[in-house]
C-alpha positions in Angstrom: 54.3 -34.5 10.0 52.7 -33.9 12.9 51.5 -35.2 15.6 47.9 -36.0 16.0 45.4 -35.1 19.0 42.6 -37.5 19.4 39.9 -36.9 22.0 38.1 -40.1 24.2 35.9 -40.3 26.5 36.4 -43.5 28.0 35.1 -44.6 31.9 36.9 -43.2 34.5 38.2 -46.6 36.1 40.2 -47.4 32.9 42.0 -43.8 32.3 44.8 -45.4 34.5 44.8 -48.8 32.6 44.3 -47.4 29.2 47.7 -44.7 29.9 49.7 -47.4 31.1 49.1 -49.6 28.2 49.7 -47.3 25.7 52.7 -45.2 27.4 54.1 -49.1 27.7 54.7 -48.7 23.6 57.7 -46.3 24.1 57.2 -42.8 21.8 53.7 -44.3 20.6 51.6 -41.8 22.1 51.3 -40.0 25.8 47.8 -39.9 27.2 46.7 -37.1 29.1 43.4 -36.7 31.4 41.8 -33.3 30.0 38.5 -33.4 32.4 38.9 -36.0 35.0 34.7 -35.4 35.6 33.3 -35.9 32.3 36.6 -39.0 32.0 37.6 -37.4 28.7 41.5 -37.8 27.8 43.6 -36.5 24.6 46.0 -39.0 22.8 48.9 -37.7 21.1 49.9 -39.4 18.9 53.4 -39.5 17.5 54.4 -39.2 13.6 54.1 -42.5 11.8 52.3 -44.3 14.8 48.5 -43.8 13.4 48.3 -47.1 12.5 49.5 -48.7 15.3 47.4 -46.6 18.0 43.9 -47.7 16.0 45.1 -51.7 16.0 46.4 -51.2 19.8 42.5 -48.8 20.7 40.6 -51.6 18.9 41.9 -54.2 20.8 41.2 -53.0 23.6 37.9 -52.2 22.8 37.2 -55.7 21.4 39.2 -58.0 23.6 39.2 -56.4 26.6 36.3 -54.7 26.4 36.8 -50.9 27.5 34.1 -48.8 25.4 36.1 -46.0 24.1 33.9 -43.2 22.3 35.6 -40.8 20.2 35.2 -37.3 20.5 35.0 -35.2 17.2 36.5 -31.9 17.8 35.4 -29.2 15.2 38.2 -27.3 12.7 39.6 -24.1 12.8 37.1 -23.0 10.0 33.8 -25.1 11.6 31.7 -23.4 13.6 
């Protein structure tokens, strides 16, 4: 397996908040800040923690309400 890239963009004042939270789940997932001007950061997920990064990113969008919007990337093959 590998590990799976997901792309946010998410309001700059909880890029700090949302890292900590999810670096807190040990081997989960790292966060990193790919343009700190448009607030967009990548999640990497690790193997076999898919499931638990969607339970932990929609929690925090419906409990504490930080609006996360995905960012589709295209394929290798898409235009």
């Amino acid at each position: 397996m590998e590990t799976l890239k997901i792309l946010y963009r998410i309001p700059s004042q909880y890029i700090a908040y949302l890292k900590t939270t999810i670096e807190s789940y040990d081997g989960m997932a790292v966060v990193t800040t790919v343009d700190p001007q448009a607030a967009l950061v990548e999640l990497k997920v690790s193997p076999g923690c898919e499931t638990l990064i969607h339970e932990l990113l929609d929690h925090l969008t419906i409990y504490e309400n930080i609006p996360l919007t995905r960012i589709v990337r295209p394929g290798p093959n898409q235009p």
